[in-house]
N, CA, C and O atoms as a GROMACS GRO file, in nm:
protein
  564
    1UNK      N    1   0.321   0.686   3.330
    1UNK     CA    2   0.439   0.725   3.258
    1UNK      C    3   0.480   0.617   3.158
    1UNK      O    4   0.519   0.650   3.046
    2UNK      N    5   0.471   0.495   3.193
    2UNK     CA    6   0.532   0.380   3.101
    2UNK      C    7   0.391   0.361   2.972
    2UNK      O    8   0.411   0.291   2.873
    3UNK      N    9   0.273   0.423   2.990
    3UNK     CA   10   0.175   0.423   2.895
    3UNK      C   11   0.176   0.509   2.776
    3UNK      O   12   0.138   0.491   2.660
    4UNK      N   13   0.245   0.632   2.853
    4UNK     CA   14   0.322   0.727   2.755
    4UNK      C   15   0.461   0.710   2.691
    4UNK      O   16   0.489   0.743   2.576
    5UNK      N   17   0.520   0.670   2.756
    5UNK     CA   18   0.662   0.614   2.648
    5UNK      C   19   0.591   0.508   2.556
    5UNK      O   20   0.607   0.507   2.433
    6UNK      N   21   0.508   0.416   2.626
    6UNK     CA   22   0.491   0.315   2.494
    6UNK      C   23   0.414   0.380   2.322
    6UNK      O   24   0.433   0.346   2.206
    7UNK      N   25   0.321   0.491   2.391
    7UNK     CA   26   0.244   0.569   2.282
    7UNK      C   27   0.355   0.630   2.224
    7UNK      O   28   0.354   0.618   2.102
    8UNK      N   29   0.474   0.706   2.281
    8UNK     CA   30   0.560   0.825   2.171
    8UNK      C   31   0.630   0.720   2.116
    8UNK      O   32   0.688   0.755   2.013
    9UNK      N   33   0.646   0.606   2.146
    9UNK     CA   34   0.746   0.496   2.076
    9UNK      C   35   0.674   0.438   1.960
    9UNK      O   36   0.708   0.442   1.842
   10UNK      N   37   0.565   0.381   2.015
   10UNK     CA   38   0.420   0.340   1.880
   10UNK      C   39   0.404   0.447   1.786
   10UNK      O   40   0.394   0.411   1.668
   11UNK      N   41   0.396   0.613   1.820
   11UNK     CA   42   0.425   0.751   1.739
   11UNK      C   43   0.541   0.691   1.635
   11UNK      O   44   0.525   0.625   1.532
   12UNK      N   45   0.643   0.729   1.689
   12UNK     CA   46   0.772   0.747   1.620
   12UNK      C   47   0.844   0.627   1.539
   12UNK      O   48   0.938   0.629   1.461
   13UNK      N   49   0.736   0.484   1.602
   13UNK     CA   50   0.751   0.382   1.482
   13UNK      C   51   0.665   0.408   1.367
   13UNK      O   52   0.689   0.361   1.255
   14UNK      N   53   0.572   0.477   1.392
   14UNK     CA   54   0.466   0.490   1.274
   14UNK      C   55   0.474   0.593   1.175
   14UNK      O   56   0.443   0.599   1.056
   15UNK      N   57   0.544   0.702   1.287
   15UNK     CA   58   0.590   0.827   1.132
   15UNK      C   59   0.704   0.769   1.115
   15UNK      O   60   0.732   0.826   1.009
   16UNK      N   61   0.804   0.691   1.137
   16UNK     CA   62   0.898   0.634   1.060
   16UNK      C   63   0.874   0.526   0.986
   16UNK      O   64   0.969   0.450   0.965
   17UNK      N   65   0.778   0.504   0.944
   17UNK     CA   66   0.724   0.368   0.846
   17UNK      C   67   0.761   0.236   0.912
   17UNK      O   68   0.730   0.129   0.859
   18UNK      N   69   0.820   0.240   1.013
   18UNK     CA   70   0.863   0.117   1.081
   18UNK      C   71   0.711   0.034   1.143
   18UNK      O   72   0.708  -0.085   1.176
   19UNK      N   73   0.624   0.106   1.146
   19UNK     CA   74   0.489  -0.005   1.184
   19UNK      C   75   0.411   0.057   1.134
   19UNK      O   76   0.390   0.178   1.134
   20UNK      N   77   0.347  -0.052   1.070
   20UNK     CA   78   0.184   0.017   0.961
   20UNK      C   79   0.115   0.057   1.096
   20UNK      O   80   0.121   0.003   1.207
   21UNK      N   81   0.042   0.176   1.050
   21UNK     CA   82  -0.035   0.205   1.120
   21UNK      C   83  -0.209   0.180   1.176
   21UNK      O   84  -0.284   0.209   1.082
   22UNK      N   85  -0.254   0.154   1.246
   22UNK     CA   86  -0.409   0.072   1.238
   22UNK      C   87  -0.505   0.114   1.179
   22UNK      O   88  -0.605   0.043   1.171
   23UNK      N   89  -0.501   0.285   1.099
   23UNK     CA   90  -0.569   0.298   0.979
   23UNK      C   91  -0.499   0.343   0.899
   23UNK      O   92  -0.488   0.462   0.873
   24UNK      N   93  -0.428   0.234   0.838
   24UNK     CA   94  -0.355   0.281   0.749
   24UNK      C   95  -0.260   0.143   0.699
   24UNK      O   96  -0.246   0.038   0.761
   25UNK      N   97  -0.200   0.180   0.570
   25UNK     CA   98  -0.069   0.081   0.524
   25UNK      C   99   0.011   0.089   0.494
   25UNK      O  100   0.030   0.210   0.505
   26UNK      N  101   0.138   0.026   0.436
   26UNK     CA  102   0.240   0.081   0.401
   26UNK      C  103   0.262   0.018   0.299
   26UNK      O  104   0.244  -0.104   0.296
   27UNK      N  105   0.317   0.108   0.166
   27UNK     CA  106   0.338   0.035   0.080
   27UNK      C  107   0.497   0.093   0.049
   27UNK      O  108   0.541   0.208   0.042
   28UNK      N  109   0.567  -0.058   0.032
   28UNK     CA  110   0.750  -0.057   0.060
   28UNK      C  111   0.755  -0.062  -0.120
   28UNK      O  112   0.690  -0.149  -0.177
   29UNK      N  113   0.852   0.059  -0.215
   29UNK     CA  114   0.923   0.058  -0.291
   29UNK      C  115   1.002  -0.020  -0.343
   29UNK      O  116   1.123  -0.008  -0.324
   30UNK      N  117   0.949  -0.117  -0.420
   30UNK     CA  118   1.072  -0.216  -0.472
   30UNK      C  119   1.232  -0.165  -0.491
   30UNK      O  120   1.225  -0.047  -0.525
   31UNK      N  121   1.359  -0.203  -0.483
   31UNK     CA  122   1.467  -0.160  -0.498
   31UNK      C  123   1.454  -0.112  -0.655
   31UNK      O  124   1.494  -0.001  -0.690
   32UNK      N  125   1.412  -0.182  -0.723
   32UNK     CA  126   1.430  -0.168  -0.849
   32UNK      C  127   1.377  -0.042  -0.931
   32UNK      O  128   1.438  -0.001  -1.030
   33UNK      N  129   1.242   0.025  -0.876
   33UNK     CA  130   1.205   0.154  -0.881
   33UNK      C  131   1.271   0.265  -0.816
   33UNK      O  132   1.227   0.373  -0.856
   34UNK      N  133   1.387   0.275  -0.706
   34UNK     CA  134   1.434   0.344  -0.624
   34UNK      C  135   1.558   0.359  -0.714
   34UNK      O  136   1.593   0.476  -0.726
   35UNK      N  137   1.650   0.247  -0.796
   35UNK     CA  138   1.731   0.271  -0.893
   35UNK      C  139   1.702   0.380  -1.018
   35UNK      O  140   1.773   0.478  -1.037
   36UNK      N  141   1.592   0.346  -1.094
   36UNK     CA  142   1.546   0.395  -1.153
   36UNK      C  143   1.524   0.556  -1.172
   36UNK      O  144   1.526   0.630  -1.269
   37UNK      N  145   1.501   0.573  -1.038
   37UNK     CA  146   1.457   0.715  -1.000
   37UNK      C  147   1.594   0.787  -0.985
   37UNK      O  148   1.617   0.904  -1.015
   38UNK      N  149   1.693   0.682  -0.924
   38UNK     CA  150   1.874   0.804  -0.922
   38UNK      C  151   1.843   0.924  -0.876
   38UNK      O  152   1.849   1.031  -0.937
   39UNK      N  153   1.794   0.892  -0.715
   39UNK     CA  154   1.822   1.034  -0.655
   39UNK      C  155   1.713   1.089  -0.662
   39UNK      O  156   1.694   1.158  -0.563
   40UNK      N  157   1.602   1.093  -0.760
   40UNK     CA  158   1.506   1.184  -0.755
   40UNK      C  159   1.359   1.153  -0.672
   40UNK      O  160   1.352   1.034  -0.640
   41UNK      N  161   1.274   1.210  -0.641
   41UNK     CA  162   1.162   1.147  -0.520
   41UNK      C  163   1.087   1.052  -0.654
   41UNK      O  164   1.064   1.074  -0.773
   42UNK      N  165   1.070   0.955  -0.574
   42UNK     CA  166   1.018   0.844  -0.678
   42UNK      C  167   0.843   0.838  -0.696
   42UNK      O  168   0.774   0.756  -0.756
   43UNK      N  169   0.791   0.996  -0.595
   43UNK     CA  170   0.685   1.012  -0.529
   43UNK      C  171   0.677   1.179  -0.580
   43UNK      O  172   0.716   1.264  -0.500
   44UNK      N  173   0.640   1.210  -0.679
   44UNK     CA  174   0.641   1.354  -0.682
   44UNK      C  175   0.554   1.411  -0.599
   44UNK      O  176   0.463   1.344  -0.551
   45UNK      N  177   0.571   1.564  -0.566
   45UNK     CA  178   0.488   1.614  -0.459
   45UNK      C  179   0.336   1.654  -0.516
   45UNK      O  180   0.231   1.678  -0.456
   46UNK      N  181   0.372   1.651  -0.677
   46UNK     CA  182   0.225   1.699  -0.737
   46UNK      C  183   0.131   1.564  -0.729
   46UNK      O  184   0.011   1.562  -0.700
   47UNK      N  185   0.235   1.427  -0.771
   47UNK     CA  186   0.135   1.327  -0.732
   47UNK      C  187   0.084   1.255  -0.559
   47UNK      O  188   0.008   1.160  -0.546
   48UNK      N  189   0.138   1.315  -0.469
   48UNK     CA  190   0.089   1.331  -0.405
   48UNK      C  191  -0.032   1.401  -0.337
   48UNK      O  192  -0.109   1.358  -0.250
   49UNK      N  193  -0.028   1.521  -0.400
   49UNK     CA  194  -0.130   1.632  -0.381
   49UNK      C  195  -0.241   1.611  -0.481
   49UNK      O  196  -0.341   1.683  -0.481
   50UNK      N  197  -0.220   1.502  -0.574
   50UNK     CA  198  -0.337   1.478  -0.640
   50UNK      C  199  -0.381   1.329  -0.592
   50UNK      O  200  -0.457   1.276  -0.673
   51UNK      N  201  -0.348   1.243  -0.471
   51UNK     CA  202  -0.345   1.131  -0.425
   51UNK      C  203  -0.456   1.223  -0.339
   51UNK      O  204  -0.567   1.193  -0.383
   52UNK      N  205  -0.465   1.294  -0.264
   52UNK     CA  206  -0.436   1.337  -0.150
   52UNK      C  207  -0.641   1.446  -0.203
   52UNK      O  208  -0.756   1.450  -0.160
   53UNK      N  209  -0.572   1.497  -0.297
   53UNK     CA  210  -0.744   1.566  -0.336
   53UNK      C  211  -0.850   1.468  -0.374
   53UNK      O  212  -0.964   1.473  -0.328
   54UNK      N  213  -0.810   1.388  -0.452
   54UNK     CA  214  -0.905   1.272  -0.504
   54UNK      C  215  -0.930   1.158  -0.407
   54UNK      O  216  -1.020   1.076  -0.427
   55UNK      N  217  -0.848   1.155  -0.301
   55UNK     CA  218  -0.905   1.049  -0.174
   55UNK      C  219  -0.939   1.129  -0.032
   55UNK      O  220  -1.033   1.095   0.040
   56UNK      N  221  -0.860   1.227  -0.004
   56UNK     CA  222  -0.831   1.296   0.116
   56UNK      C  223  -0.793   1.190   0.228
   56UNK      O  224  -0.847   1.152   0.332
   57UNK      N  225  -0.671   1.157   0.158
   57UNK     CA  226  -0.592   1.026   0.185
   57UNK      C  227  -0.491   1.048   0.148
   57UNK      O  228  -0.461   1.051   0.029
   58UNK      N  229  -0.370   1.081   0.298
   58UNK     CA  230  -0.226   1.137   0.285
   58UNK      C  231  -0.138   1.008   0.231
   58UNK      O  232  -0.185   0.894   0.225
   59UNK      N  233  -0.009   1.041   0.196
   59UNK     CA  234   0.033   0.974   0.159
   59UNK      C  235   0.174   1.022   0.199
   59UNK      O  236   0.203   1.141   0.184
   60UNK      N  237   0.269   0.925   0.252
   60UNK     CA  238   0.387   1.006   0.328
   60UNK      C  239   0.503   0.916   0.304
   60UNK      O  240   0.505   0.799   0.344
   61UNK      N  241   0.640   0.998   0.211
   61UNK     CA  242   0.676   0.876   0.181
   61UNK      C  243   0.811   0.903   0.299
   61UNK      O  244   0.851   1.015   0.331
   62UNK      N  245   0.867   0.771   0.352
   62UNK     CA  246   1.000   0.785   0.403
   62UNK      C  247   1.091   0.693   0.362
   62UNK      O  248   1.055   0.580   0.396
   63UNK      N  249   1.190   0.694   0.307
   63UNK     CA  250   1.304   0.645   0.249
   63UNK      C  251   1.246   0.510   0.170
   63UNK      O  252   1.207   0.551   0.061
   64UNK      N  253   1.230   0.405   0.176
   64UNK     CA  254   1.182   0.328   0.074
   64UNK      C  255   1.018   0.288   0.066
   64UNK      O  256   0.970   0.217  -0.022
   65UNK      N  257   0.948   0.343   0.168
   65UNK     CA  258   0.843   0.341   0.194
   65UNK      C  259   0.714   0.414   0.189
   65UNK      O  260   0.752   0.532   0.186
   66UNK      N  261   0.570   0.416   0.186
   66UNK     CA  262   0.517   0.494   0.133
   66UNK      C  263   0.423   0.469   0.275
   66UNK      O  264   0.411   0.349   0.299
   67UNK      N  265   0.365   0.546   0.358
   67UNK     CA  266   0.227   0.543   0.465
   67UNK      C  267   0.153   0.629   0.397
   67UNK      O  268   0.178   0.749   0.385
   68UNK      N  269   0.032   0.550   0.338
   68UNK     CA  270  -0.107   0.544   0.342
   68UNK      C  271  -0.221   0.561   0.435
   68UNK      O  272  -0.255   0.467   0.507
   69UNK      N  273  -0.292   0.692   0.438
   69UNK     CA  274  -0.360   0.717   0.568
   69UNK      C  275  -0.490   0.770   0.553
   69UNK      O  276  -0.497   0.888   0.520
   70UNK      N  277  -0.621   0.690   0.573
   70UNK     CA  278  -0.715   0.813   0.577
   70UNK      C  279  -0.841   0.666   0.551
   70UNK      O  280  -0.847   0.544   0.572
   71UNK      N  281  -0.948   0.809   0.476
   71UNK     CA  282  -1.060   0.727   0.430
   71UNK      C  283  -1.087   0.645   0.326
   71UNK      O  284  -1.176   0.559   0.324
   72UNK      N  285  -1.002   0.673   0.231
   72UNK     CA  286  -1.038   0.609   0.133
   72UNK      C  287  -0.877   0.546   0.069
   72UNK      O  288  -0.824   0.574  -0.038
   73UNK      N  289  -0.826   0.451   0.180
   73UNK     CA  290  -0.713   0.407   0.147
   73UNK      C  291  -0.736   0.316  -0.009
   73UNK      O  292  -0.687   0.374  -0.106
   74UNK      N  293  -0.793   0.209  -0.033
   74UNK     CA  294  -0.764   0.119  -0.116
   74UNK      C  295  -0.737   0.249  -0.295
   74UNK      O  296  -0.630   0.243  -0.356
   75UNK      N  297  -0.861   0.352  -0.346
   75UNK     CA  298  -0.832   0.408  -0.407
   75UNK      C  299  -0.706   0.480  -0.418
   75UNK      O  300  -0.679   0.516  -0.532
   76UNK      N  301  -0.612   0.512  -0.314
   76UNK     CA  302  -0.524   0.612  -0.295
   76UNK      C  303  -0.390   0.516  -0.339
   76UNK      O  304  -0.305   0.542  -0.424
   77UNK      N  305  -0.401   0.367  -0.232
   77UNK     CA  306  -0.314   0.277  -0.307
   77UNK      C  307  -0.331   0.246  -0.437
   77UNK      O  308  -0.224   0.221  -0.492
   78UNK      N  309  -0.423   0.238  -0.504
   78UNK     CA  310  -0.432   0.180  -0.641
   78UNK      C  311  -0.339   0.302  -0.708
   78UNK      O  312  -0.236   0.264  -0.763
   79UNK      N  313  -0.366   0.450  -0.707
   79UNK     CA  314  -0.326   0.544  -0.762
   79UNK      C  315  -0.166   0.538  -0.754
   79UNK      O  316  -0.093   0.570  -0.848
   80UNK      N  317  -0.130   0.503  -0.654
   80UNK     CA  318  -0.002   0.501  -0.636
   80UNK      C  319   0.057   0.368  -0.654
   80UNK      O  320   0.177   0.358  -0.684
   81UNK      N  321  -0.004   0.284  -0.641
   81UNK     CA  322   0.020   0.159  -0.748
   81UNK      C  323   0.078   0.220  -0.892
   81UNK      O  324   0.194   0.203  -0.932
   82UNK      N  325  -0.033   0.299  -0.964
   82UNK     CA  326  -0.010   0.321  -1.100
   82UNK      C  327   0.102   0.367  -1.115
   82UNK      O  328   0.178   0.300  -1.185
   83UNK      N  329   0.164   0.521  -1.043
   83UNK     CA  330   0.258   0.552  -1.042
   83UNK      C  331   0.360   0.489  -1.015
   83UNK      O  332   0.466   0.539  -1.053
   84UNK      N  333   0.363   0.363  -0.944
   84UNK     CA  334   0.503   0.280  -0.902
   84UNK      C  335   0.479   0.113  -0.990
   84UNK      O  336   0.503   0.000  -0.946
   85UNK      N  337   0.419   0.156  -1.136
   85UNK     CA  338   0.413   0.102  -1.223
   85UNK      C  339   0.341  -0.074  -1.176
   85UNK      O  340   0.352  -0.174  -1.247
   86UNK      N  341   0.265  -0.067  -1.033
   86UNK     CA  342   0.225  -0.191  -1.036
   86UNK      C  343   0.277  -0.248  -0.959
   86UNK      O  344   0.221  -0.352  -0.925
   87UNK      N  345   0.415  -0.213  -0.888
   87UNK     CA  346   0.540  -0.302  -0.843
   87UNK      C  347   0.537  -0.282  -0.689
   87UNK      O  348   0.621  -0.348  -0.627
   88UNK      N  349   0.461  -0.209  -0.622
   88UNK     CA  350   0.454  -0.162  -0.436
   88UNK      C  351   0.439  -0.294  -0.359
   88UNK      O  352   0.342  -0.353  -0.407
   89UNK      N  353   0.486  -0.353  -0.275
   89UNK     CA  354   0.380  -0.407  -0.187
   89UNK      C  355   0.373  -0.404  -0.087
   89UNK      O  356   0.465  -0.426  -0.009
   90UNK      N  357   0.242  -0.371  -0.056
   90UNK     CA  358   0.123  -0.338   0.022
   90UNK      C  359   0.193  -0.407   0.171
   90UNK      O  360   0.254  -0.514   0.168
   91UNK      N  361   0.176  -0.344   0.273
   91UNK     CA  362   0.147  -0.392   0.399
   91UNK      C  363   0.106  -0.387   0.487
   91UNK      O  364   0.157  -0.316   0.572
   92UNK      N  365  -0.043  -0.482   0.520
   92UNK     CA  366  -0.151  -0.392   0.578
   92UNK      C  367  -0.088  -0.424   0.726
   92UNK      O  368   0.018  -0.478   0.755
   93UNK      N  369  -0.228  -0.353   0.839
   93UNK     CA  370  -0.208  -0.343   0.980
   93UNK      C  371  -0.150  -0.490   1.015
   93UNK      O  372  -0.038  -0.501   1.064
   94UNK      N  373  -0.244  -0.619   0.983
   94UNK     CA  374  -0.192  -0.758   1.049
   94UNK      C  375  -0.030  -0.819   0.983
   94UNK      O  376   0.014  -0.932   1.006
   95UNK      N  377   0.016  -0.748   0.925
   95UNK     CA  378   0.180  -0.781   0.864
   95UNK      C  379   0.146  -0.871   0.765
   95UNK      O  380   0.208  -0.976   0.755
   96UNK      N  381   0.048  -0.839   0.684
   96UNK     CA  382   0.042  -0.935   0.546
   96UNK      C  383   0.078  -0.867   0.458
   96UNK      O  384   0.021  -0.759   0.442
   97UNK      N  385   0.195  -0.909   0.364
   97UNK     CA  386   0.265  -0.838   0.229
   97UNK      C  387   0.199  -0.891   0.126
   97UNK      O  388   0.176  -1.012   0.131
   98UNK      N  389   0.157  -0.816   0.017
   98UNK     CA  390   0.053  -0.827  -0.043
   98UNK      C  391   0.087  -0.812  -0.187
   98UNK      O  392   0.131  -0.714  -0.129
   99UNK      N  393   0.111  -0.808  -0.310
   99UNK     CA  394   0.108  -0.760  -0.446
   99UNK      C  395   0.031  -0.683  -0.481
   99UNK      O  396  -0.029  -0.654  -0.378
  100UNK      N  397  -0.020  -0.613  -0.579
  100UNK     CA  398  -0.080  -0.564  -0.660
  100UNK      C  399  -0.219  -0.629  -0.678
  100UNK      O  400  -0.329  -0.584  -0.644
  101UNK      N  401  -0.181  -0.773  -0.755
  101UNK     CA  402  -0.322  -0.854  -0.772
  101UNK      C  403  -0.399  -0.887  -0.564
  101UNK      O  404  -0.510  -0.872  -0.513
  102UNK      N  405  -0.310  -0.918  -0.528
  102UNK     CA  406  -0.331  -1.006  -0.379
  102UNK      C  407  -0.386  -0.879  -0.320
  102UNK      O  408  -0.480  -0.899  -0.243
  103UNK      N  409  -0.353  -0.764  -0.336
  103UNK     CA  410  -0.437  -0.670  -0.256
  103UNK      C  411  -0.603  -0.634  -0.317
  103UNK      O  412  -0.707  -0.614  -0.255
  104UNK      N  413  -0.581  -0.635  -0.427
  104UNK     CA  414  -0.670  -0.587  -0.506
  104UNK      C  415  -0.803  -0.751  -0.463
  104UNK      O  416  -0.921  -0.732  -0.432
  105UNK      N  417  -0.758  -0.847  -0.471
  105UNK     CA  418  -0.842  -0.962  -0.396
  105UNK      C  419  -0.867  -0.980  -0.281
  105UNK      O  420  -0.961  -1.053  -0.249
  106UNK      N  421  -0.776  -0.909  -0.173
  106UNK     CA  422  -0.827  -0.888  -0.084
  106UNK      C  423  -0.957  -0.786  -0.038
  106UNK      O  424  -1.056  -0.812   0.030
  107UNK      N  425  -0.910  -0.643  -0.114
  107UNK     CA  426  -0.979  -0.561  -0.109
  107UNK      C  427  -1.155  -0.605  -0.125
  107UNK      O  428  -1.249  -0.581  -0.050
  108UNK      N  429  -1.147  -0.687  -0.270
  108UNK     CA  430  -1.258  -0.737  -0.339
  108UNK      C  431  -1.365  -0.878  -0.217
  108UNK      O  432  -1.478  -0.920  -0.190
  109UNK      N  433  -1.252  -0.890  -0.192
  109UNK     CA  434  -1.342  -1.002  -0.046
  109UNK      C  435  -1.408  -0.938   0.100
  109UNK      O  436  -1.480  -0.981   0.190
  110UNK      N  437  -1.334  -0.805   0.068
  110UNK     CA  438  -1.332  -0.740   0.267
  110UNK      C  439  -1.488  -0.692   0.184
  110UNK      O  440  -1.592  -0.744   0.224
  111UNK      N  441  -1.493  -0.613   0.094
  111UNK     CA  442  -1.577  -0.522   0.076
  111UNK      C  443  -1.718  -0.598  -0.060
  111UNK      O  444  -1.820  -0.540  -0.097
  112UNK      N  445  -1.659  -0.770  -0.111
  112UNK     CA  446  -1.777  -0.800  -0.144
  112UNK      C  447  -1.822  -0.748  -0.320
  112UNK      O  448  -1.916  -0.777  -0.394
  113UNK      N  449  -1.730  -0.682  -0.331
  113UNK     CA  450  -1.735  -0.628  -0.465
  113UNK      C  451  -1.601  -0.584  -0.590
  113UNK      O  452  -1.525  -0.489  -0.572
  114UNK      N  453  -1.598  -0.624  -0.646
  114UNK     CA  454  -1.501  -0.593  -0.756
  114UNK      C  455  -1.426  -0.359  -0.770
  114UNK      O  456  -1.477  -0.246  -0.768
  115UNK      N  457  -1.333  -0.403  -0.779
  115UNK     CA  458  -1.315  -0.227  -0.773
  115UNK      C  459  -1.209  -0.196  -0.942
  115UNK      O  460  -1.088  -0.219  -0.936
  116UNK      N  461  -1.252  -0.159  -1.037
  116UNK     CA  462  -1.193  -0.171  -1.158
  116UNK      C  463  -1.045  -0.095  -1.114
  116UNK      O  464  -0.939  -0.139  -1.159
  117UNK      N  465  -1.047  -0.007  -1.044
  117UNK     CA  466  -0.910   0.084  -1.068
  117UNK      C  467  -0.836   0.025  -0.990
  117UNK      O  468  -0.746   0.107  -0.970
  118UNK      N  469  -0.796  -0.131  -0.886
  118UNK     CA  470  -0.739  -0.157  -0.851
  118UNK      C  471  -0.710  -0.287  -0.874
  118UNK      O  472  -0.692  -0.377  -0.792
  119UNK      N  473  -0.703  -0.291  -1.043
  119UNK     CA  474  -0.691  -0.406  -1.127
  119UNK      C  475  -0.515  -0.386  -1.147
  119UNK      O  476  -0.480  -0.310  -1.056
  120UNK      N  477  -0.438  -0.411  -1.201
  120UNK     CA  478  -0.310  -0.348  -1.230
  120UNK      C  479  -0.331  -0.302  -1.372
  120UNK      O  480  -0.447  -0.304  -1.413
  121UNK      N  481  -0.244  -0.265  -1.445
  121UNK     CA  482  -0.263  -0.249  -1.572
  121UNK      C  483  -0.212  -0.339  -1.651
  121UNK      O  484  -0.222  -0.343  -1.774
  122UNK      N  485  -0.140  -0.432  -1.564
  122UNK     CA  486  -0.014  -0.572  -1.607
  122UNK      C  487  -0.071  -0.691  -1.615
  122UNK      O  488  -0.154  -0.732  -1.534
  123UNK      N  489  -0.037  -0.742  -1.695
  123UNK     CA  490  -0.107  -0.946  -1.654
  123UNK      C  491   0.006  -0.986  -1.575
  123UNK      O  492   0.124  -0.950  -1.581
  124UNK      N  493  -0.051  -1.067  -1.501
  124UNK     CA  494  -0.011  -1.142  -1.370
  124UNK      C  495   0.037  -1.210  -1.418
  124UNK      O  496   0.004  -1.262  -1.525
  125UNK      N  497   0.166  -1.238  -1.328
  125UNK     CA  498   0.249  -1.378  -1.411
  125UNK      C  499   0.203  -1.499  -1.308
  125UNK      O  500   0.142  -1.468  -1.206
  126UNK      N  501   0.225  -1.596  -1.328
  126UNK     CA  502   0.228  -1.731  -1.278
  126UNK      C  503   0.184  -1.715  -1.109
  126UNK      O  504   0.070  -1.724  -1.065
  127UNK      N  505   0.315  -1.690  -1.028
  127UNK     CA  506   0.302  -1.640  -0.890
  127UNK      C  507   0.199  -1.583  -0.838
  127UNK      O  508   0.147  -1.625  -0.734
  128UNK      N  509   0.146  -1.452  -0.919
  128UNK     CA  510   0.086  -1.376  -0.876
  128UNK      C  511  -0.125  -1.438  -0.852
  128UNK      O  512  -0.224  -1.423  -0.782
  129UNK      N  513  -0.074  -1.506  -0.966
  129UNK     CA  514  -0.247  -1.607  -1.044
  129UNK      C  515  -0.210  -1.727  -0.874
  129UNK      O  516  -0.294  -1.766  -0.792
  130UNK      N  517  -0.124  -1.744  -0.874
  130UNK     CA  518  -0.138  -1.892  -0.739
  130UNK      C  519  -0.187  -1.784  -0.593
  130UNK      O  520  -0.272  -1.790  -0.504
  131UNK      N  521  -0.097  -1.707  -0.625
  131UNK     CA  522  -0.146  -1.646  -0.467
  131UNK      C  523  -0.285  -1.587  -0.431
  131UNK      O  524  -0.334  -1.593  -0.318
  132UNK      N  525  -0.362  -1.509  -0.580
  132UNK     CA  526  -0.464  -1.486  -0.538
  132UNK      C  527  -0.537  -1.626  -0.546
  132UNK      O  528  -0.564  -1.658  -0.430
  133UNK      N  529  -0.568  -1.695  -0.609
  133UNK     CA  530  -0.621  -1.841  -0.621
  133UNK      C  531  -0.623  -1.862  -0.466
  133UNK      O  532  -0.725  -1.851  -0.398
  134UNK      N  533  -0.470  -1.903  -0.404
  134UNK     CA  534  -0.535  -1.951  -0.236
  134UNK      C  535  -0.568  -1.821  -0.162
  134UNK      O  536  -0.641  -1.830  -0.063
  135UNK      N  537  -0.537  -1.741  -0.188
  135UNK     CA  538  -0.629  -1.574  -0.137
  135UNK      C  539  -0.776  -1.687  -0.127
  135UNK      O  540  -0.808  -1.758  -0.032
  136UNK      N  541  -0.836  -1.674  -0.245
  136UNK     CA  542  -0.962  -1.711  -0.207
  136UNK      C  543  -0.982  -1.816  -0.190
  136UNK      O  544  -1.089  -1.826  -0.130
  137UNK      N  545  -0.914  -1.964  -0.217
  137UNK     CA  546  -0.918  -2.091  -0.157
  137UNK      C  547  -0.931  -2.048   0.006
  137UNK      O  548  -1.030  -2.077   0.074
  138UNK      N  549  -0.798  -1.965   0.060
  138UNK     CA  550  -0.857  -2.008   0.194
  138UNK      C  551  -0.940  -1.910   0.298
  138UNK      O  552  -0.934  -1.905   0.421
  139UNK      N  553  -1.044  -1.812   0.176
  139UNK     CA  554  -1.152  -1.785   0.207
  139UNK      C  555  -1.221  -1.826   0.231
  139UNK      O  556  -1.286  -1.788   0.328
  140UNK      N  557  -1.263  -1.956   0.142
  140UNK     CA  558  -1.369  -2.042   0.126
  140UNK      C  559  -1.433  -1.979  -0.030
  140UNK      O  560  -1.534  -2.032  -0.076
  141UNK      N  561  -1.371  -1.874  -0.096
  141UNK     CA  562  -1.496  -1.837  -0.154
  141UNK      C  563  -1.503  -1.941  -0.317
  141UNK      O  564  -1.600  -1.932  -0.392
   0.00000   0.00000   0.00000
């Protein structure tokens, strides 16, 4: 019984965006895009459903948050990167908050290869150039 409360509790943190899920991430809405939007879904349902055909990778948003789920997460985030102009960040399963560039270097280290569509479309300011820098400093790479 206490194996099952802990699972509907681990459930109901995970469809509430309250814990990334272990295949899957969450990417949290800057305040500043949530202004912007005044009320309206900052996540349209068509760009979802085109997140969703081109990865078959759901995308679920709840109040400032976005869960990312499936096979082909990193493409599905980049897409929705685009739509949230660059500004999401990422939070994978181990609780690392991530940027735009910092995911996109991560991505590029797990998997060994460069991925063009999860470049931003923005130049990196200052911050963003240090963090991936020790990204891979304390890779080793």
């Amino acid at each position: 019984a206490a194996q099952v409360g802990y699972m509907i509790s681990k459930y109901i943190s995970e469809i509430g965006s309250l814990q990334v899920p272990p295949d899957g991430v969450i990417v949290r809405v800057p305040p500043e895009v949530l202004e912007e939007h005044a009320g309206r879904p900052y996540l349209e349902p068509r760009d979802a459903a085109r997140i969703w055909q081109a990865n078959h990778t759901s995308v679920h948003c709840v109040d400032d948050r976005v869960v990312v789920r499936g096979p082909r997460i990193p493409p599905a985030v980049a897409m929705l990167q685009g739509i949230l102009n660059w500004r999401g960040v990422v939070i994978l399963p181990d609780h690392r908050e991530l940027d735009a560039w910092s995911y996109a270097a991560v991505v590029e280290m797990a998997t060994g290869m460069p991925d063009p569509q999860l470049v931003p479309s923005k130049e990196p300011d200052l911050a963003a150039v240090r963090r991936v820098l020790c990204l891979a400093k304390s890779r080793g790479a």
